[in-house]
MOPAC internal coordinates of N, CA, C and O (Angstrom, degrees):
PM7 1SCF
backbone

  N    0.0000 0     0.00 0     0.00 0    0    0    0
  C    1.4596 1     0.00 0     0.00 0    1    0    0
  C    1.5233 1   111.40 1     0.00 0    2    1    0
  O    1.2310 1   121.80 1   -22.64 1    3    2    1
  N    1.3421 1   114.17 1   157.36 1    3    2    1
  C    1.6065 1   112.40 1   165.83 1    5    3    2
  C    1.4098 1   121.97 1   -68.55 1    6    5    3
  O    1.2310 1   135.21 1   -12.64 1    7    6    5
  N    1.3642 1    88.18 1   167.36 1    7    6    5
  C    1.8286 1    94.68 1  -171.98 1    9    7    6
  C    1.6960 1   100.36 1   -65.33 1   10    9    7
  O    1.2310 1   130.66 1   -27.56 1   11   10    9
  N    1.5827 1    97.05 1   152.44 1   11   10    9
  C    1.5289 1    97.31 1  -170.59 1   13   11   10
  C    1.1247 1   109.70 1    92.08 1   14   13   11
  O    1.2310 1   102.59 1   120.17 1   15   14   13
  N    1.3098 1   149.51 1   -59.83 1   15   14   13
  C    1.5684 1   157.06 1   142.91 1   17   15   14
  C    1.4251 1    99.76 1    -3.86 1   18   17   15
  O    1.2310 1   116.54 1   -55.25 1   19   18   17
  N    1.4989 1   124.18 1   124.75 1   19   18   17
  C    1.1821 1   112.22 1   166.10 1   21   19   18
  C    1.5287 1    98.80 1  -140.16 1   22   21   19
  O    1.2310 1   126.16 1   -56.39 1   23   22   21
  N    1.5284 1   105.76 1   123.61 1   23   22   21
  C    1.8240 1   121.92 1   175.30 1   25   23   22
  C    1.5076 1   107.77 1   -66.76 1   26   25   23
  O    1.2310 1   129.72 1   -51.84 1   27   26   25
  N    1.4590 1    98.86 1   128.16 1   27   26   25
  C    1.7182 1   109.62 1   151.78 1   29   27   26
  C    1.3203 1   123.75 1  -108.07 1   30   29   27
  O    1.2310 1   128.10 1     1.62 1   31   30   29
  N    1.5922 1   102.01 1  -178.38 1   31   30   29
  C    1.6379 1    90.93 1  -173.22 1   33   31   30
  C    1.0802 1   136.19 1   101.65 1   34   33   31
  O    1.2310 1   113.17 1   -22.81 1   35   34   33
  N    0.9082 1   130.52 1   157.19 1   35   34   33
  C    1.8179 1   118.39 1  -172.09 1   37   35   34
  C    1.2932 1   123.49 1   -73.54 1   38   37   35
  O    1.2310 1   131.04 1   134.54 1   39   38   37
  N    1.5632 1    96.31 1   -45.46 1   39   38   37
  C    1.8364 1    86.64 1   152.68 1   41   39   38
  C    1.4601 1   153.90 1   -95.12 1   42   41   39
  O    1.2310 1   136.61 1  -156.37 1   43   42   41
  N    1.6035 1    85.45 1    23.63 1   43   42   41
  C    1.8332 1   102.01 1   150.32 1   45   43   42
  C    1.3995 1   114.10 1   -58.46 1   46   45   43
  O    1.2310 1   116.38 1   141.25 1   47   46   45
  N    1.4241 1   124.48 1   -38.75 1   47   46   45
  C    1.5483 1   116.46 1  -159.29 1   49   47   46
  C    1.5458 1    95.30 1   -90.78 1   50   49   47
  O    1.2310 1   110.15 1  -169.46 1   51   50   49
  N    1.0618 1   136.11 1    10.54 1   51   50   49
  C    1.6471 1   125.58 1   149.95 1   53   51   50
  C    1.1077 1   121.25 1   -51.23 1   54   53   51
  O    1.2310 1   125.69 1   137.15 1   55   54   53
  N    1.9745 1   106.68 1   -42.85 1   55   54   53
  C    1.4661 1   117.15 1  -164.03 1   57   55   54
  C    1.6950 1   114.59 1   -64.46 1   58   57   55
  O    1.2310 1   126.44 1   159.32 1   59   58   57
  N    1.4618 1   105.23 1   -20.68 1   59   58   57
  C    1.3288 1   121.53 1  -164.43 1   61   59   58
  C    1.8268 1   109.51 1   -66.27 1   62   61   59
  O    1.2310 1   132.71 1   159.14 1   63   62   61
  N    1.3295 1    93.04 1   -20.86 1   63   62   61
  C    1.5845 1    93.99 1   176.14 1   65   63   62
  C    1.3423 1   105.38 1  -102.02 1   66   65   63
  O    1.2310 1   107.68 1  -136.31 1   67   66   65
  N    1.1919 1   140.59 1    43.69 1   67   66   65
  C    1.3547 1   146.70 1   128.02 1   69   67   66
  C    1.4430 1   113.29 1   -96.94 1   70   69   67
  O    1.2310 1   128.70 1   -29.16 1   71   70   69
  N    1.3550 1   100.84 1   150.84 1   71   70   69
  C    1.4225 1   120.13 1  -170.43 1   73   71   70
  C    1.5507 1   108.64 1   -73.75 1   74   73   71
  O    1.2310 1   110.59 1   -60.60 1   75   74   73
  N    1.1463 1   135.30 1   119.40 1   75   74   73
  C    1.5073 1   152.79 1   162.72 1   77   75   74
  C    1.7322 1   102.66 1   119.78 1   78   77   75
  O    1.2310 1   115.33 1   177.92 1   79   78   77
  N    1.7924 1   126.47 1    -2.08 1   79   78   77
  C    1.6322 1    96.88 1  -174.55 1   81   79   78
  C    1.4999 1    83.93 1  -104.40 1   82   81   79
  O    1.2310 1   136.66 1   -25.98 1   83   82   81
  N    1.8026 1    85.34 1   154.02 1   83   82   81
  C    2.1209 1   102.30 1   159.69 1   85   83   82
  C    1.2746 1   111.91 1  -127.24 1   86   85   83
  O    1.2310 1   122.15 1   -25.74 1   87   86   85
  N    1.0239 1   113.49 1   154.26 1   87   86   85
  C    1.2763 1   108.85 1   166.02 1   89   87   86
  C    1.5866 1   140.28 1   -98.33 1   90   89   87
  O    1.2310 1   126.65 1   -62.26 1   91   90   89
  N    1.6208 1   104.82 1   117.74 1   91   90   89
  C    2.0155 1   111.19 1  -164.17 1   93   91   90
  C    1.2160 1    95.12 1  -121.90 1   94   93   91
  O    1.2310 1   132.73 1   -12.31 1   95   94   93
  N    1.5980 1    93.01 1   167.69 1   95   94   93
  C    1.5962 1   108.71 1  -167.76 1   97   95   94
  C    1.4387 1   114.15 1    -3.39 1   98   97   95
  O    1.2310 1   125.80 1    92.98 1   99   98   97
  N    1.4404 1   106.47 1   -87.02 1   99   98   97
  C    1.3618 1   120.90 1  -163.17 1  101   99   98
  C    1.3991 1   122.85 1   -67.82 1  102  101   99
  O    1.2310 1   124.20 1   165.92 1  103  102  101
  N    1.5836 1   109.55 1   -14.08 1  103  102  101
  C    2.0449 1   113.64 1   150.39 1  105  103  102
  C    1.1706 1   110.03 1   135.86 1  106  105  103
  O    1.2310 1    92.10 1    90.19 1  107  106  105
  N    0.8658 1   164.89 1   -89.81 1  107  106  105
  C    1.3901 1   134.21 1  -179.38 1  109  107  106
  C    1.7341 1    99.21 1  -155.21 1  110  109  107
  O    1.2310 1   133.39 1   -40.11 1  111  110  109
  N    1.5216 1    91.72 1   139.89 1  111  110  109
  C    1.5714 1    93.39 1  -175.84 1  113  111  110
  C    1.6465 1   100.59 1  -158.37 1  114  113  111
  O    1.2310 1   122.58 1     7.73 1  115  114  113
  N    1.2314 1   112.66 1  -172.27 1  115  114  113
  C    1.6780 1   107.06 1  -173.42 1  117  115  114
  C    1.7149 1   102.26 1   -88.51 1  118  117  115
  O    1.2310 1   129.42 1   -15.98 1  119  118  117
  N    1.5359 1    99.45 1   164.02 1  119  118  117
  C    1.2101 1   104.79 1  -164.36 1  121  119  118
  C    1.6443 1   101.88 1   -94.00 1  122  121  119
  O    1.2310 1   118.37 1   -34.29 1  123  122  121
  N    1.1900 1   120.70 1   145.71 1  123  122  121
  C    1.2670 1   139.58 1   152.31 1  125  123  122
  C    1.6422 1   104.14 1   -15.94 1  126  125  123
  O    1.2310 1   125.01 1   107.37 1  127  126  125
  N    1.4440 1   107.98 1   -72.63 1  127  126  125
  C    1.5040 1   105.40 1  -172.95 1  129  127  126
  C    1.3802 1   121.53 1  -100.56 1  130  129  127
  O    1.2310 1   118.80 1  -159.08 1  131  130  129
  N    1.1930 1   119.90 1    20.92 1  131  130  129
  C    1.7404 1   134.17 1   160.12 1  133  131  130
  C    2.2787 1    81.27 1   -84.97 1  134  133  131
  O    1.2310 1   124.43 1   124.80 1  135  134  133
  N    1.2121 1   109.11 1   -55.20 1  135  134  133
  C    1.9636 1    98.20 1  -159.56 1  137  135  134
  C    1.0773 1    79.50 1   -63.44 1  138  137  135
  O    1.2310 1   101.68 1   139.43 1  139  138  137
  N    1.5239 1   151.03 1   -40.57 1  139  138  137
  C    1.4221 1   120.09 1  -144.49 1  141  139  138
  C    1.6989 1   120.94 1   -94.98 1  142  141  139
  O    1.2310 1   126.52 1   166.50 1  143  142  141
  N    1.4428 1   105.06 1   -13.50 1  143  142  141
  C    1.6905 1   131.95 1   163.68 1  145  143  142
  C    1.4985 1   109.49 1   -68.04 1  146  145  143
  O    1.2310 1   123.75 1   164.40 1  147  146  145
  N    1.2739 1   110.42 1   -15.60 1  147  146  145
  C    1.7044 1   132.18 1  -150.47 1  149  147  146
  C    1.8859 1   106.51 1  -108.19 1  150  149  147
  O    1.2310 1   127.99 1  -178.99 1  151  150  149
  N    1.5683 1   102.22 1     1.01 1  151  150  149
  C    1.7079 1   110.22 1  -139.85 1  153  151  150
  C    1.2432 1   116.54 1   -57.32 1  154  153  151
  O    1.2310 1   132.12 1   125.69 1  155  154  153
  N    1.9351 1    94.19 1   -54.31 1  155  154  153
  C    1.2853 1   131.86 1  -168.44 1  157  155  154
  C    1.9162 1   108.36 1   -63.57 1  158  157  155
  O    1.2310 1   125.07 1   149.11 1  159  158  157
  N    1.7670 1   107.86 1   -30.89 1  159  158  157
  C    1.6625 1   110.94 1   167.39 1  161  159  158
  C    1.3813 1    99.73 1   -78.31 1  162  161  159
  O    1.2310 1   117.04 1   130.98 1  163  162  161
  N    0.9868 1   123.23 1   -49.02 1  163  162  161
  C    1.2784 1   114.24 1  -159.80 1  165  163  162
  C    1.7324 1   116.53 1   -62.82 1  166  165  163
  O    1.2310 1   119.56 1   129.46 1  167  166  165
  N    1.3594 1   118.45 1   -50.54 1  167  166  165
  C    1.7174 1   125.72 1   158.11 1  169  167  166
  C    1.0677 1   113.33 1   -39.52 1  170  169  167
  O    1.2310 1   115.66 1   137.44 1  171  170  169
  N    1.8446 1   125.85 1   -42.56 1  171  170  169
  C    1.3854 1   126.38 1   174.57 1  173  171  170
  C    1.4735 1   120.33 1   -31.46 1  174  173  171
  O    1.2310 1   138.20 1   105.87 1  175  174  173
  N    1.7596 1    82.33 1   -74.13 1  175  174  173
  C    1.6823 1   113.86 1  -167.03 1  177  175  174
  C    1.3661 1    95.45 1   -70.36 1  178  177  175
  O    1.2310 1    98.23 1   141.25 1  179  178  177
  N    1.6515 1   156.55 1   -38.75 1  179  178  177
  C    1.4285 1   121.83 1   147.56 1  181  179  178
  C    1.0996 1   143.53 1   -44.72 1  182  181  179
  O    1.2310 1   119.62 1   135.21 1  183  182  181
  N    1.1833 1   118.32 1   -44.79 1  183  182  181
  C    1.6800 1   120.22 1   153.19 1  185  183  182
  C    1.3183 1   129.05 1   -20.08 1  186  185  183
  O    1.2310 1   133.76 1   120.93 1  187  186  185
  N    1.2544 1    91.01 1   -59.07 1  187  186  185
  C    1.7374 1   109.86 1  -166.01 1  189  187  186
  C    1.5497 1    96.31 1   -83.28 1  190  189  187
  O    1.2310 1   126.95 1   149.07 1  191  190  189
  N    1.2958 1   104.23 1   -30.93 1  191  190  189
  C    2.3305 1    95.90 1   168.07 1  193  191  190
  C    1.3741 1   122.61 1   -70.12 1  194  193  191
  O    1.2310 1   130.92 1   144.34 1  195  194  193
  N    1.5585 1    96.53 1   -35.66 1  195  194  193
  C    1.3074 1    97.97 1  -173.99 1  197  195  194
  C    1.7558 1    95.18 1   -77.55 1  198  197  195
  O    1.2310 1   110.79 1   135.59 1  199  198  197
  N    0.9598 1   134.93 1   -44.41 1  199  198  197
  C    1.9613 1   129.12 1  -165.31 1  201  199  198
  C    1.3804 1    88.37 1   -67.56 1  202  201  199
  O    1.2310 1   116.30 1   131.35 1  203  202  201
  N    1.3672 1   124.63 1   -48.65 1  203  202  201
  C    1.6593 1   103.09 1  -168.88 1  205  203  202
  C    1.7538 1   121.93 1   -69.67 1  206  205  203
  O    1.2310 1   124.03 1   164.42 1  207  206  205
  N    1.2702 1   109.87 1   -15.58 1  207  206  205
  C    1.4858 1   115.46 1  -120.80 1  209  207  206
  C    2.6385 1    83.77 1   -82.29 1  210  209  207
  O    1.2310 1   132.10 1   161.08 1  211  210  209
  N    1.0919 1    94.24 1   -18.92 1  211  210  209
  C    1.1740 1   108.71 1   173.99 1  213  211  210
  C    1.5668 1   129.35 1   -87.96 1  214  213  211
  O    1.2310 1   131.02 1   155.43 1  215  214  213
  N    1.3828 1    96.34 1   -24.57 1  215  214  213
  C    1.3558 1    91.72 1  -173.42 1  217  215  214
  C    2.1070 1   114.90 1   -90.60 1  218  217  215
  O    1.2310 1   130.79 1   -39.77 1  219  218  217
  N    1.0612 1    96.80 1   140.23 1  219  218  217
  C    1.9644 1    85.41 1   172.47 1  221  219  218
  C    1.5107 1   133.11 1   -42.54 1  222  221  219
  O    1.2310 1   124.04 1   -42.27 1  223  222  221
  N    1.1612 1   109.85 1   137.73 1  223  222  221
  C    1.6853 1   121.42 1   167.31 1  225  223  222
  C    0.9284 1   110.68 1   -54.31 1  226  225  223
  O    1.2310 1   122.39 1   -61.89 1  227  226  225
  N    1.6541 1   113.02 1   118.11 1  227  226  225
  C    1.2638 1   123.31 1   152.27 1  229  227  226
  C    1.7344 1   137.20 1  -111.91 1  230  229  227
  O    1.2310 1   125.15 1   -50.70 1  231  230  229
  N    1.6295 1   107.71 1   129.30 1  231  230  229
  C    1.6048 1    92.91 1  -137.88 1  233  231  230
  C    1.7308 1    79.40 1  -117.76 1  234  233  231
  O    1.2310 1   121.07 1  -140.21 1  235  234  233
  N    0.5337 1   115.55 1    39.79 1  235  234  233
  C    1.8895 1   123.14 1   165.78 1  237  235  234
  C    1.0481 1   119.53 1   -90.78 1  238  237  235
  O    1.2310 1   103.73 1   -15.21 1  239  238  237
  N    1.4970 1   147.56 1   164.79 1  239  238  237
  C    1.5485 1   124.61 1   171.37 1  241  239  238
  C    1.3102 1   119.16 1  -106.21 1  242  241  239
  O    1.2310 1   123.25 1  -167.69 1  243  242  241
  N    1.3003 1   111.37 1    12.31 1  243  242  241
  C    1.6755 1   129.41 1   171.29 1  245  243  242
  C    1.7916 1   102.16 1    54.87 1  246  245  243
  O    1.2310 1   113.89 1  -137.68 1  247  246  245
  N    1.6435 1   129.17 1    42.32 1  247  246  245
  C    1.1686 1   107.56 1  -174.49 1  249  247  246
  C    1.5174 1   123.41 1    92.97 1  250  249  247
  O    1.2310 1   121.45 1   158.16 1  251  250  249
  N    1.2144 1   114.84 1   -21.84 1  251  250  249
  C    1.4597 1   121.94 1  -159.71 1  253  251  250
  C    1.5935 1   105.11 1   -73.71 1  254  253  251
  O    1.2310 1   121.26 1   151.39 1  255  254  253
  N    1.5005 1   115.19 1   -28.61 1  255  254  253
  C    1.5089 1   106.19 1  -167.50 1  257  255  254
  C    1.7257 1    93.51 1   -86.94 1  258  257  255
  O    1.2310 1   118.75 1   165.02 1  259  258  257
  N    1.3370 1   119.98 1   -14.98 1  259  258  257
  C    1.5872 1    97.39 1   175.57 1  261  259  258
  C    1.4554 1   106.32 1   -92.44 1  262  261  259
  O    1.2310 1   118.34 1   170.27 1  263  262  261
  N    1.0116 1   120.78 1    -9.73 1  263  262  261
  C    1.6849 1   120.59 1   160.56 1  265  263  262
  C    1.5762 1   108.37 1   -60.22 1  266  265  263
  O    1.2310 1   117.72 1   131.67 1  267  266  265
  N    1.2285 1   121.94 1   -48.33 1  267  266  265
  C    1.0900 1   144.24 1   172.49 1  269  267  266
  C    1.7963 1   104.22 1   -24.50 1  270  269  267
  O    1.2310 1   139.50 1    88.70 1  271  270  269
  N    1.2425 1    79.78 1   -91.30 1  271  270  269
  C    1.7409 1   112.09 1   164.69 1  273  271  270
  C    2.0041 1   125.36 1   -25.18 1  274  273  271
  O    1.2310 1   130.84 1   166.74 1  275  274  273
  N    1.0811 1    96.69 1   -13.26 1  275  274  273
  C    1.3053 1   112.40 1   174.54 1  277  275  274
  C    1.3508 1   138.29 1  -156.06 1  278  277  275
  O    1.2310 1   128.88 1   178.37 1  279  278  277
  N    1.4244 1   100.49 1    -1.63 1  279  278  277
  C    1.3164 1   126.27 1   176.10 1  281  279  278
  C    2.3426 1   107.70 1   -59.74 1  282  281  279
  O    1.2310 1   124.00 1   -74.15 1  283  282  281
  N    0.9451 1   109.94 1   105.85 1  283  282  281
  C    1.5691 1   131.49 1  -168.84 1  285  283  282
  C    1.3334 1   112.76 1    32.09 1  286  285  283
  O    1.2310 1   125.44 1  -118.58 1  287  286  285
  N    1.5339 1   107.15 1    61.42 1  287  286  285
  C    1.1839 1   119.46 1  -172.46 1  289  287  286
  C    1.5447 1    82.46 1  -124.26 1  290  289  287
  O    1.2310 1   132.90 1   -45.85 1  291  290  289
  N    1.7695 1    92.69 1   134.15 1  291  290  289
  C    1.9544 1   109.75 1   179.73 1  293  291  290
  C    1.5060 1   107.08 1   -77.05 1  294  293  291
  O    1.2310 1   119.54 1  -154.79 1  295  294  293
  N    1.5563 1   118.49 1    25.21 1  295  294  293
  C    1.7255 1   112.15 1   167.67 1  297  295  294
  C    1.5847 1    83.29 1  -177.06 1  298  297  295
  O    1.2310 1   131.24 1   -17.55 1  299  298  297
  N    1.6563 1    95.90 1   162.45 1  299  298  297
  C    1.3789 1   112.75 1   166.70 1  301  299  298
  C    1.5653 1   112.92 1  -105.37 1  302  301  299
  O    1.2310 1   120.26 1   -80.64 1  303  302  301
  N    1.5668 1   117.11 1    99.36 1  303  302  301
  C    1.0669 1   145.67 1  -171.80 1  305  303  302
  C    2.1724 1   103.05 1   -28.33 1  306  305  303
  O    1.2310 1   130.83 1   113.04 1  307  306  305
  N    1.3688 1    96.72 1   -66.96 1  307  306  305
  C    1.4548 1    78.50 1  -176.54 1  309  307  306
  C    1.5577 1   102.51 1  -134.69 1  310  309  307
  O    1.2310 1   133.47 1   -87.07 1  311  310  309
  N    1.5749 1    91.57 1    92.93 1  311  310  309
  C    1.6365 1   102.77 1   172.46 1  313  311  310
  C    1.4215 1   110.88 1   -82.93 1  314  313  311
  O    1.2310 1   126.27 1  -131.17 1  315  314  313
  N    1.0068 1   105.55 1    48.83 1  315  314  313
  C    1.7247 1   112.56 1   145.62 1  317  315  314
  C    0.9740 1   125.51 1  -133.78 1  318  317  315
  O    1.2310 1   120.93 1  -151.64 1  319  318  317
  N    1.3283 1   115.83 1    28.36 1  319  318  317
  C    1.2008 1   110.56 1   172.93 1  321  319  318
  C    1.5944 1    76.43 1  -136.56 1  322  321  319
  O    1.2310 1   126.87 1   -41.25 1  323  322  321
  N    1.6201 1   104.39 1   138.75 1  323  322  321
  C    1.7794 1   127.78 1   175.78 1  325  323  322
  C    1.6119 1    97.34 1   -57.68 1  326  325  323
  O    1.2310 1   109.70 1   -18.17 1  327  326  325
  N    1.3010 1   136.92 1   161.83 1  327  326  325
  C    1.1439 1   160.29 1  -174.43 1  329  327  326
  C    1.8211 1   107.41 1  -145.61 1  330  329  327
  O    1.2310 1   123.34 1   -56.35 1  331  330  329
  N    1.1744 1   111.21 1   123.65 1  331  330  329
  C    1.2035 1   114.47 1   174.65 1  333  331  330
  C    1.5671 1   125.85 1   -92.58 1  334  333  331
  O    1.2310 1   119.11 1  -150.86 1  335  334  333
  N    1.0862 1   119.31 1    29.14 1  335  334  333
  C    1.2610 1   146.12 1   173.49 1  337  335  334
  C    1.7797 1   115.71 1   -60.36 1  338  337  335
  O    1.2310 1   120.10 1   180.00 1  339  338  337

């Protein structure tokens, strides 16, 4: 859940054995200063929601599986077939 979100219930107190939730009044949620140690990911990963969050799905792999394919690998598995790399 988001920050502020606070789990009840019995299996809220699972969460408690991860690093940053406690449990207050209303049941367990992340701490103030686990998000604020957290800052510099957390601004990241909005950024990058907010720039994507408009633009269209793209469900192609742009290249990636022949990157894949040779990516620190001590040979290129099937150099017969061209690679657009």
């Amino acid at each position: 859940p988001g920050y502020g979100v606070a789990l009840v219930g019995p299996a809220a107190d699972r969460y408690l054995e991860r690093a940053g939730y406690v449990r207050q009044s209303g049941g367990v949620t992340v701490s103030r200063e686990h998000l604020h140690a957290r800052l510099g990911t957390v601004t990241f990963i909005a950024d990058l929601l907010r720039a994507t969050a408009s633009r269209p799905a793209r469900f192609n792999c742009f290249g990636m599986h022949e990157w894949a394919m040779v990516y620190r690998a001590p040979s290129v598995r099937h150099s017969r077939v061209p690679l657009r790399l």
